[in-house]
ZATORMI-881554 format. One record per atom (N, C-alpha, C): atom name; residue in one letter; x, y, z; residue number from 1. Coordinates in nm, 2 decimals. Layout:
# residues N
a; r; px; py; pz; k
CA; A; X; Y; Z; NUM
...
# end
This chain:
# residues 129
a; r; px; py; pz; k
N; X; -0.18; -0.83; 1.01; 1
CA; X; -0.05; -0.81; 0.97; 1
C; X; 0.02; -0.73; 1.08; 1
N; X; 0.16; -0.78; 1.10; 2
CA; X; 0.23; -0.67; 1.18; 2
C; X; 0.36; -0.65; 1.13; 2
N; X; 0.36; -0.49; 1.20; 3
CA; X; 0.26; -0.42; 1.30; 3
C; X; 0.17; -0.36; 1.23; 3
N; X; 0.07; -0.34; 1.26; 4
CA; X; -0.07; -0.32; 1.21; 4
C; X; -0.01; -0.14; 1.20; 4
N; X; -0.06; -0.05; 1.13; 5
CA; X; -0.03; 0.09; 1.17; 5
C; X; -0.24; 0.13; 1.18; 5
N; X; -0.19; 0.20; 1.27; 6
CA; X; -0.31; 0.28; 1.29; 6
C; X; -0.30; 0.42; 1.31; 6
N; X; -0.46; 0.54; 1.29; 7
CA; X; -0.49; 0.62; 1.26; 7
C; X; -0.35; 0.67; 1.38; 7
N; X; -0.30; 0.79; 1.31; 8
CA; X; -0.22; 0.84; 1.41; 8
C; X; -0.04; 0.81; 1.46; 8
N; X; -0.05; 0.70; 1.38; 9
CA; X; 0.08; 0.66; 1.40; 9
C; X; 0.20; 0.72; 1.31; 9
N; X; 0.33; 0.68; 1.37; 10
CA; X; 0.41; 0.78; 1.33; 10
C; X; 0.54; 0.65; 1.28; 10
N; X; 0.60; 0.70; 1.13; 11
CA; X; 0.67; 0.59; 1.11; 11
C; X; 0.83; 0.63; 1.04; 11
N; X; 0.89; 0.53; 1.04; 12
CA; X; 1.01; 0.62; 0.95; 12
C; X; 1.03; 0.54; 0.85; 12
N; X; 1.05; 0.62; 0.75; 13
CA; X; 1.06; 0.56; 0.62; 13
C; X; 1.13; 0.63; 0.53; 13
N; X; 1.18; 0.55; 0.43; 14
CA; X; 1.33; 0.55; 0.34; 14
C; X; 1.27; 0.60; 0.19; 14
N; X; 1.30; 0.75; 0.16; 15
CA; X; 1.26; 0.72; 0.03; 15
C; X; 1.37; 0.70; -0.05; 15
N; X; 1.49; 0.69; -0.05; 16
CA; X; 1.54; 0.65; -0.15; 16
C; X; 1.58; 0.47; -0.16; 16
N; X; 1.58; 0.36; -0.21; 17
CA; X; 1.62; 0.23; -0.24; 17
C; X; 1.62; 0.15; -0.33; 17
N; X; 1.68; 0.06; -0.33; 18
CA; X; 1.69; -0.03; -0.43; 18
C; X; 1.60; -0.09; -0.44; 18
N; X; 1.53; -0.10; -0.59; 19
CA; X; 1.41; -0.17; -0.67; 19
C; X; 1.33; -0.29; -0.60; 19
N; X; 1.49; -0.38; -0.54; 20
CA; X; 1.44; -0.48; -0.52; 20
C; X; 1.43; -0.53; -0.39; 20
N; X; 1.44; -0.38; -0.29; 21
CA; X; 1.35; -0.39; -0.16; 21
C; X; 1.26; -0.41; -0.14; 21
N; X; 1.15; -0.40; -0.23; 22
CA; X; 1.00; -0.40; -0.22; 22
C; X; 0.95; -0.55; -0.24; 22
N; X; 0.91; -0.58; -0.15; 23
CA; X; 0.87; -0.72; -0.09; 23
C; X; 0.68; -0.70; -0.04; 23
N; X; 0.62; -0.84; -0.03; 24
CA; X; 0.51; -0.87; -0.01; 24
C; X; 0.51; -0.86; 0.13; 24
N; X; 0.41; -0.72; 0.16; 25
CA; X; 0.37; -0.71; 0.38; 25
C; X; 0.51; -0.62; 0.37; 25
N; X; 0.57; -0.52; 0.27; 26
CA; X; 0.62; -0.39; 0.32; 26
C; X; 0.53; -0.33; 0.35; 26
N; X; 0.59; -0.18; 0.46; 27
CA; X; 0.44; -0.10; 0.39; 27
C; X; 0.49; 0.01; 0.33; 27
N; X; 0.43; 0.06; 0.26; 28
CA; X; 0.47; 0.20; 0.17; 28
C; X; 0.40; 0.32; 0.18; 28
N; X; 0.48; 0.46; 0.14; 29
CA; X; 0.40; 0.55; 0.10; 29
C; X; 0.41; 0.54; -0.03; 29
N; X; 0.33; 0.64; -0.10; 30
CA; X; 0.26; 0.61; -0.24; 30
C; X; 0.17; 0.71; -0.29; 30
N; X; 0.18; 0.80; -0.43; 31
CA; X; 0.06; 0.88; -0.46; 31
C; X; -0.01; 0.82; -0.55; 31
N; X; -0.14; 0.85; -0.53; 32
CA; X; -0.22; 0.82; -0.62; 32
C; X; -0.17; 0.87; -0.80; 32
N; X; -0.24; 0.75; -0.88; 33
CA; X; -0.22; 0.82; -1.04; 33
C; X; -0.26; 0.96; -1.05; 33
N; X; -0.21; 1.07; -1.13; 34
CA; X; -0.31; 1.17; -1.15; 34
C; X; -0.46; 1.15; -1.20; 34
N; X; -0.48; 1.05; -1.27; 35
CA; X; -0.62; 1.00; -1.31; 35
C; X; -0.73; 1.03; -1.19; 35
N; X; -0.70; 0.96; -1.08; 36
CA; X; -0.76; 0.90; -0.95; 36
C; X; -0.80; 1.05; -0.80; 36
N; X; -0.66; 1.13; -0.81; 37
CA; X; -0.65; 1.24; -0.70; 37
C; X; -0.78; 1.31; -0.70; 37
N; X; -0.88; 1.36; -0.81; 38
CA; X; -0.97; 1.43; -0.79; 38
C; X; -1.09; 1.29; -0.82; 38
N; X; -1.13; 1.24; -0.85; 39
CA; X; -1.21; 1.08; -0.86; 39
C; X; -1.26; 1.08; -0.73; 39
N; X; -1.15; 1.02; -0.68; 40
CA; X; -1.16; 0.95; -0.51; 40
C; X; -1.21; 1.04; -0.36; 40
N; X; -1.33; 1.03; -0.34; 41
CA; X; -1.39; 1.17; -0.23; 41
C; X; -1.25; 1.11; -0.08; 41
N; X; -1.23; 1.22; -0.05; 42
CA; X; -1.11; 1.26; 0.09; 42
C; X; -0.97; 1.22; 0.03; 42
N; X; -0.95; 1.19; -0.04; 43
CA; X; -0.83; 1.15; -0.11; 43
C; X; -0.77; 1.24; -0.18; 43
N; X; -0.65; 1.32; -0.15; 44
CA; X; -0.61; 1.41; -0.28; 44
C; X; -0.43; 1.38; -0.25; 44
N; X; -0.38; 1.44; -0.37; 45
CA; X; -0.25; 1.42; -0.41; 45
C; X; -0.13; 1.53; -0.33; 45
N; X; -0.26; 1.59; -0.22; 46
CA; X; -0.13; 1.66; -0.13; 46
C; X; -0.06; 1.58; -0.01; 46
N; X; -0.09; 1.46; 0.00; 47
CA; X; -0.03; 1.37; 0.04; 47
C; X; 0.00; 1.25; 0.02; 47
N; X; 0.12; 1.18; 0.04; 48
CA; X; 0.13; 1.02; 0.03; 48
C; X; 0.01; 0.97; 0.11; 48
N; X; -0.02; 0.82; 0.04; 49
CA; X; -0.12; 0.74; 0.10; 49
C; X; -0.02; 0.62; 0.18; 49
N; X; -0.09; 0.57; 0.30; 50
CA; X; 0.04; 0.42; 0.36; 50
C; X; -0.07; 0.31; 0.36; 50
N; X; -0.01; 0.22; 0.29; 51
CA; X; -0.03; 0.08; 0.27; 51
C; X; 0.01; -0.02; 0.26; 51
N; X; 0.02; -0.17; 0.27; 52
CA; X; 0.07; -0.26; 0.27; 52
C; X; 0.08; -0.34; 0.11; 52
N; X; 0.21; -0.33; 0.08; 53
CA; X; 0.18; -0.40; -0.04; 53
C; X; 0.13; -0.60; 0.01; 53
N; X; 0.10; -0.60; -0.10; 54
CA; X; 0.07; -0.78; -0.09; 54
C; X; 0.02; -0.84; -0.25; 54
N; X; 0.03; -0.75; -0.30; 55
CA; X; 0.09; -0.82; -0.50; 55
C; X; 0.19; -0.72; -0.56; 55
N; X; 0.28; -0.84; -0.61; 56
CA; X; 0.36; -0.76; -0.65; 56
C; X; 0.34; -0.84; -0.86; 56
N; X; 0.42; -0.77; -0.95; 57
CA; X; 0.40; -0.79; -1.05; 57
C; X; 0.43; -0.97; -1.12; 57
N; X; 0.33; -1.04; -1.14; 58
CA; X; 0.30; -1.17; -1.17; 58
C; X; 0.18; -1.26; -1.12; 58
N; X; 0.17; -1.16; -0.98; 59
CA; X; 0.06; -1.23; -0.83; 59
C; X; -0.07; -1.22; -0.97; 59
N; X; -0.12; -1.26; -0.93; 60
CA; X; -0.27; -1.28; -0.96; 60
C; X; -0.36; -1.23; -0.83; 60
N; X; -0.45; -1.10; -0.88; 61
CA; X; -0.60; -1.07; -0.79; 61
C; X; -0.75; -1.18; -0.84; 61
N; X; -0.81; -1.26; -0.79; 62
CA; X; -0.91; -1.36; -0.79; 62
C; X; -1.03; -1.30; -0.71; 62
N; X; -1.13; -1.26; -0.73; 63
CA; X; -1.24; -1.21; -0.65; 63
C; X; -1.19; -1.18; -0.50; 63
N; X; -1.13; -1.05; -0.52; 64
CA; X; -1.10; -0.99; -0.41; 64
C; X; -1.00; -1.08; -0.32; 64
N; X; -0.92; -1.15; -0.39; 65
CA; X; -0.82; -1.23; -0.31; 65
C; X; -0.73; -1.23; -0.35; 65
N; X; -0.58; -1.25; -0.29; 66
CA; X; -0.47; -1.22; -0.42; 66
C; X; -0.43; -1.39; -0.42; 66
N; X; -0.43; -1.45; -0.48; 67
CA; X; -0.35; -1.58; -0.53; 67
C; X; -0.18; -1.54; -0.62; 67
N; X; -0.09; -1.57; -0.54; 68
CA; X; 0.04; -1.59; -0.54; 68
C; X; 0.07; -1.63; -0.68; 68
N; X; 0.16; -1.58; -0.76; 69
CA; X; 0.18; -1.65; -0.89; 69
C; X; 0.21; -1.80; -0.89; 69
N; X; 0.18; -1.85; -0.97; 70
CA; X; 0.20; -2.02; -1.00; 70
C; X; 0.08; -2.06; -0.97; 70
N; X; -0.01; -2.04; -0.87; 71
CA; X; -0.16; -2.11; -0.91; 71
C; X; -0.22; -2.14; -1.03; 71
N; X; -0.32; -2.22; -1.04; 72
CA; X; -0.40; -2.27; -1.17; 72
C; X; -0.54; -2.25; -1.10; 72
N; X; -0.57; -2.10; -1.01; 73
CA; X; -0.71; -2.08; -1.01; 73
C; X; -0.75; -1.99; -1.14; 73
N; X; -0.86; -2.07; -1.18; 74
CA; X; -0.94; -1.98; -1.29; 74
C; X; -1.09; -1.95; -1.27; 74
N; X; -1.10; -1.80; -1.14; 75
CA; X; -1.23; -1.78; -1.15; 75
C; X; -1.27; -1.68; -1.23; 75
N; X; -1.36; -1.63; -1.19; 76
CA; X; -1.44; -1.50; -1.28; 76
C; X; -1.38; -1.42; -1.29; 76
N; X; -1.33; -1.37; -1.20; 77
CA; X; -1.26; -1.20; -1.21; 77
C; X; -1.08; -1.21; -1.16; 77
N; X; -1.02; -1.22; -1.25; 78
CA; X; -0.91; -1.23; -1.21; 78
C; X; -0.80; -1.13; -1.30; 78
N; X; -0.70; -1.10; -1.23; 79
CA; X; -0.67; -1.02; -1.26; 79
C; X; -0.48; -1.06; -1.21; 79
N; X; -0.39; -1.07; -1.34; 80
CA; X; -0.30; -1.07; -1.33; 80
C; X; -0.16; -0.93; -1.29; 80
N; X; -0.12; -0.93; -1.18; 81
CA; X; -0.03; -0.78; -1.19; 81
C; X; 0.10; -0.80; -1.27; 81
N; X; 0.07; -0.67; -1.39; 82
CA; X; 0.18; -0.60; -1.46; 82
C; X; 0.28; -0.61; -1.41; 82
N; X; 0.39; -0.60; -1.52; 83
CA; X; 0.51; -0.52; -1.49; 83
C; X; 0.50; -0.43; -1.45; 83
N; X; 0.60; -0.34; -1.34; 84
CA; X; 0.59; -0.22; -1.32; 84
C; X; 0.46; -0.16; -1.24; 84
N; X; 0.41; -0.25; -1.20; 85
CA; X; 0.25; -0.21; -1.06; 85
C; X; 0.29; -0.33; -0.97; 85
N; X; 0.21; -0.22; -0.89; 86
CA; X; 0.20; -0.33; -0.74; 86
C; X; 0.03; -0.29; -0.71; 86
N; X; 0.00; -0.41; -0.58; 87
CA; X; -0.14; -0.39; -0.54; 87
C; X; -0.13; -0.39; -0.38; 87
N; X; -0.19; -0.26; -0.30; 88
CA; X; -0.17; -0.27; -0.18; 88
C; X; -0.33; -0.26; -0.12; 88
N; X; -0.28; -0.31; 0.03; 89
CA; X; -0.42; -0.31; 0.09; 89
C; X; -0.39; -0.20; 0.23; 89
N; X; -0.50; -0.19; 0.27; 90
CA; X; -0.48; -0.13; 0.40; 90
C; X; -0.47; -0.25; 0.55; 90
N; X; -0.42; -0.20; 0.63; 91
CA; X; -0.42; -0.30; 0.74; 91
C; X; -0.55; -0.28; 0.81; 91
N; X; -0.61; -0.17; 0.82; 92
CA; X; -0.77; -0.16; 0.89; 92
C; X; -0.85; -0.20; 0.77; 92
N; X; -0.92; -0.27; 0.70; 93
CA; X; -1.00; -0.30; 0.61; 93
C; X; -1.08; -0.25; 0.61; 93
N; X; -1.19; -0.22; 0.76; 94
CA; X; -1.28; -0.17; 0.73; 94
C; X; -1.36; -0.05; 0.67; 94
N; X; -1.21; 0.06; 0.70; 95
CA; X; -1.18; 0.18; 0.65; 95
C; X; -1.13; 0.21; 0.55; 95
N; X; -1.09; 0.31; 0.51; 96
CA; X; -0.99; 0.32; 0.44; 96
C; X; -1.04; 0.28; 0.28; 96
N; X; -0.93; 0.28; 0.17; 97
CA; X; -0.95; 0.25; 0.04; 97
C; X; -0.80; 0.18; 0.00; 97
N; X; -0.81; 0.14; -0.07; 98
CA; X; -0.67; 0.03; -0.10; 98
C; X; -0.68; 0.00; -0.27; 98
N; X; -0.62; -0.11; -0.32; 99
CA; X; -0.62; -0.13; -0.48; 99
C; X; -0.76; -0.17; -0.55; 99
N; X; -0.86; -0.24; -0.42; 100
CA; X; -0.97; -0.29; -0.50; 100
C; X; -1.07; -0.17; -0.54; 100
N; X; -1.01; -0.01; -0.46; 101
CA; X; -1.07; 0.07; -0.48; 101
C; X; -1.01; 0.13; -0.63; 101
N; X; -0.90; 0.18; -0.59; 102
CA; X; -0.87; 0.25; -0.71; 102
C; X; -0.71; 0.18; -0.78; 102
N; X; -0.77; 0.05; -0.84; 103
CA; X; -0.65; 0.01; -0.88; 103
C; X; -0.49; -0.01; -0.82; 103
N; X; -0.47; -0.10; -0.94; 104
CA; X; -0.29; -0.09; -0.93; 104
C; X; -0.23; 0.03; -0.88; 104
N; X; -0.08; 0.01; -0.87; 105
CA; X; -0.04; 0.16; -0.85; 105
C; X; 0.07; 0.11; -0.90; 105
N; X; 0.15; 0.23; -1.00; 106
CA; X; 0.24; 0.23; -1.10; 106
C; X; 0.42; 0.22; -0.98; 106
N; X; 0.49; 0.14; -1.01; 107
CA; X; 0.62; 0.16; -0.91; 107
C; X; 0.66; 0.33; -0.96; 107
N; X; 0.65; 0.40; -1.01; 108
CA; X; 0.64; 0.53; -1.06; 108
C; X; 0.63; 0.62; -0.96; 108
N; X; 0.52; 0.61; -0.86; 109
CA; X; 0.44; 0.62; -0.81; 109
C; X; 0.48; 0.60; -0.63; 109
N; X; 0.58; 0.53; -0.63; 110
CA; X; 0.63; 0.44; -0.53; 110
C; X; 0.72; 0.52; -0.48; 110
N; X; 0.65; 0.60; -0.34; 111
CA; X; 0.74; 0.74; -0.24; 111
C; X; 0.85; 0.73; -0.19; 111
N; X; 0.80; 0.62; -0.10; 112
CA; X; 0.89; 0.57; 0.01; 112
C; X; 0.86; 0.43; 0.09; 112
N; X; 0.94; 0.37; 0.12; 113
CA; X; 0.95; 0.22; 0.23; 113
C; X; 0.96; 0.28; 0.35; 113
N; X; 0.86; 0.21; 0.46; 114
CA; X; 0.82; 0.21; 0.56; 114
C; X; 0.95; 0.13; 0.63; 114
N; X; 1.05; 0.18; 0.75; 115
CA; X; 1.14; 0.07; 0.78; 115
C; X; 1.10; 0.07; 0.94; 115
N; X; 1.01; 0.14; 0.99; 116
CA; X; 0.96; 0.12; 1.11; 116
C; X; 0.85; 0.17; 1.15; 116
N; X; 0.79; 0.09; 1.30; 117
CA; X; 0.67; 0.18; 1.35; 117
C; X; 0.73; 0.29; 1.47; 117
N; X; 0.75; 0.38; 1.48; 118
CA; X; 0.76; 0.47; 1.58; 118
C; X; 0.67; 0.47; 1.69; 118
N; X; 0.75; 0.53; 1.80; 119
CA; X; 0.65; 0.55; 1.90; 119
C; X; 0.53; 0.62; 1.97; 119
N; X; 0.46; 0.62; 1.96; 120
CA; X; 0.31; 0.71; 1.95; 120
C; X; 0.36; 0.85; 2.06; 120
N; X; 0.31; 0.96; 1.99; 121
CA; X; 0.31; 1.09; 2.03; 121
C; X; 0.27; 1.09; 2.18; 121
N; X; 0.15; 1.02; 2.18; 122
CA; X; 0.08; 0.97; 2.35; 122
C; X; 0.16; 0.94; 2.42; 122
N; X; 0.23; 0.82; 2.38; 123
CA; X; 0.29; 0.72; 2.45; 123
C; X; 0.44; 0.82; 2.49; 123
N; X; 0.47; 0.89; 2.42; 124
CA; X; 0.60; 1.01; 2.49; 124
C; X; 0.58; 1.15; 2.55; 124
N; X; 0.56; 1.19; 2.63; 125
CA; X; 0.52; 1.31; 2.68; 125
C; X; 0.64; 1.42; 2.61; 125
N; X; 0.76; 1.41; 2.58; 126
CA; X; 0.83; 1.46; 2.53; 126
C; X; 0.82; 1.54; 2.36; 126
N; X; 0.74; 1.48; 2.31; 127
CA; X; 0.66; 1.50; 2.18; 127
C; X; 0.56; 1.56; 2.17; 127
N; X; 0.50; 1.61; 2.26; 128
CA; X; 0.33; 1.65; 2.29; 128
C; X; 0.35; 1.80; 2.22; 128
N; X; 0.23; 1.84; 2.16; 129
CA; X; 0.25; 2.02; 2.13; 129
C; X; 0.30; 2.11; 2.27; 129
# end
Protein backbone atom coordinates (compact mmCIF):
# COMPACT_ATOMS: atom_id res chain seq x y z
CA UNK A 1 0.00 0.00 0.00
CA UNK A 2 1.19 3.50 -0.57
CA UNK A 3 2.80 5.19 0.94
CA UNK A 4 3.61 2.57 3.25
CA UNK A 5 4.28 4.48 6.77
CA UNK A 6 6.96 3.19 8.80
CA UNK A 7 8.39 3.05 12.37
CA UNK A 8 9.28 6.70 12.79
CA UNK A 9 7.47 8.51 10.33
CA UNK A 10 5.87 11.73 10.63
CA UNK A 11 2.43 12.60 9.20
CA UNK A 12 -0.27 15.33 9.08
CA UNK A 13 -3.47 14.66 9.79
CA UNK A 14 -7.06 16.27 9.99
CA UNK A 15 -9.01 15.62 12.97
CA UNK A 16 -11.81 17.26 12.25
CA UNK A 17 -14.11 16.00 8.78
CA UNK A 18 -16.83 14.97 7.16
CA UNK A 19 -18.23 11.32 7.86
CA UNK A 20 -17.93 10.61 4.45
CA UNK A 21 -14.22 11.14 3.98
CA UNK A 22 -13.35 7.94 5.28
CA UNK A 23 -12.65 5.73 2.33
CA UNK A 24 -10.89 2.11 1.82
CA UNK A 25 -6.55 2.56 2.01
CA UNK A 26 -7.09 5.94 4.22
CA UNK A 27 -4.98 5.83 6.95
CA UNK A 28 -6.10 6.90 10.35
CA UNK A 29 -5.52 7.62 13.87
CA UNK A 30 -7.72 5.75 16.20
CA UNK A 31 -8.06 4.65 20.03
CA UNK A 32 -8.53 1.58 21.03
CA UNK A 33 -12.25 0.57 22.78
CA UNK A 34 -11.79 0.98 26.58
CA UNK A 35 -12.50 -2.76 26.75
CA UNK A 36 -9.07 -3.60 24.76
CA UNK A 37 -6.35 -0.49 26.33
CA UNK A 38 -5.39 -2.70 29.27
CA UNK A 39 -6.00 -6.48 27.37
CA UNK A 40 -3.51 -5.73 24.61
CA UNK A 41 0.44 -6.05 25.97
CA UNK A 42 2.42 -2.45 24.59
CA UNK A 43 -0.73 -0.96 23.62
CA UNK A 44 -2.33 1.59 25.93
CA UNK A 45 -4.91 4.39 25.40
CA UNK A 46 -2.19 7.21 25.91
CA UNK A 47 -1.96 7.29 22.46
CA UNK A 48 -3.72 7.10 19.01
CA UNK A 49 -2.89 3.91 17.12
CA UNK A 50 -2.14 4.57 12.76
CA UNK A 51 -3.67 2.27 10.41
CA UNK A 52 -5.05 1.67 7.22
CA UNK A 53 -8.52 1.20 6.97
CA UNK A 54 -9.64 -1.45 4.27
CA UNK A 55 -13.43 -2.48 5.56
CA UNK A 56 -15.63 -0.29 5.90
CA UNK A 57 -19.35 -1.09 7.18
CA UNK A 58 -21.05 -3.84 4.75
CA UNK A 59 -17.36 -5.35 3.51
CA UNK A 60 -17.39 -8.73 4.66
CA UNK A 61 -13.98 -10.27 6.80
CA UNK A 62 -13.60 -14.20 5.29
CA UNK A 63 -10.65 -16.08 6.93
CA UNK A 64 -8.45 -13.34 7.37
CA UNK A 65 -9.34 -11.71 4.14
CA UNK A 66 -11.74 -8.87 3.52
CA UNK A 67 -14.10 -9.62 0.58
CA UNK A 68 -15.80 -6.35 -0.72
CA UNK A 69 -19.53 -6.22 -0.15
CA UNK A 70 -21.69 -7.91 -2.89
CA UNK A 71 -19.78 -11.24 -2.98
CA UNK A 72 -21.46 -14.67 -2.48
CA UNK A 73 -18.35 -16.16 -0.63
CA UNK A 74 -19.61 -18.42 2.10
CA UNK A 75 -16.73 -19.70 4.13
CA UNK A 76 -16.21 -20.59 7.75
CA UNK A 77 -15.47 -17.58 9.44
CA UNK A 78 -16.86 -14.69 8.06
CA UNK A 79 -17.68 -11.88 9.42
CA UNK A 80 -19.90 -9.05 8.09
CA UNK A 81 -18.88 -5.11 9.19
CA UNK A 82 -21.50 -3.17 11.25
CA UNK A 83 -22.84 0.03 11.01
CA UNK A 84 -20.87 2.42 12.64
CA UNK A 85 -17.24 0.17 12.70
CA UNK A 86 -14.54 -0.04 10.50
CA UNK A 87 -11.59 -2.73 10.17
CA UNK A 88 -8.08 -1.59 9.72
CA UNK A 89 -4.80 -3.26 9.09
CA UNK A 90 -1.32 -2.24 9.42
CA UNK A 91 0.89 -1.56 6.43
CA UNK A 92 4.03 -3.72 8.04
CA UNK A 93 2.01 -6.99 8.75
CA UNK A 94 4.59 -8.49 10.19
CA UNK A 95 4.45 -6.39 13.25
CA UNK A 96 2.27 -4.62 14.75
CA UNK A 97 -1.58 -5.60 15.68
CA UNK A 98 -4.55 -4.40 13.50
CA UNK A 99 -8.44 -5.60 13.61
CA UNK A 100 -7.73 -9.38 13.32
CA UNK A 101 -6.14 -8.71 16.70
CA UNK A 102 -8.46 -6.71 18.59
CA UNK A 103 -11.46 -6.29 16.57
CA UNK A 104 -13.60 -3.70 14.75
CA UNK A 105 -13.22 -0.25 15.82
CA UNK A 106 -16.24 1.84 16.64
CA UNK A 107 -16.25 5.30 14.03
CA UNK A 108 -16.65 6.67 17.78
CA UNK A 109 -13.35 5.96 18.15
CA UNK A 110 -12.21 7.53 14.87
CA UNK A 111 -9.20 10.58 15.88
CA UNK A 112 -8.16 11.73 12.93
CA UNK A 113 -7.44 11.21 8.85
CA UNK A 114 -4.09 10.89 7.73
CA UNK A 115 -3.83 13.64 4.62
CA UNK A 116 -0.10 13.10 4.29
CA UNK A 117 3.36 11.44 4.70
CA UNK A 118 5.87 14.04 5.94
CA UNK A 119 9.34 14.18 5.55
CA UNK A 120 11.52 12.05 7.83
CA UNK A 121 13.34 13.96 10.70
CA UNK A 122 16.64 12.17 9.05
CA UNK A 123 16.03 13.23 5.84
CA UNK A 124 15.92 17.25 7.23
CA UNK A 125 18.80 18.31 9.22
CA UNK A 126 16.69 21.24 10.17
CA UNK A 127 14.43 19.11 12.52
CA UNK A 128 17.04 17.17 14.34
CA UNK A 129 17.08 17.69 18.41
Amino acid sequence: MSPTLEIEDRVLALRYWPSHWLRKGQVVLFWLPDNLNSSLEGLSGEFPLIKRVVGLPGDKVVNDYLISSGTNDSSNRELTIPPEYFFVRGDLDLIGNDSFTFGLIPFENLHALVLLKLSSRKDDPSLSD
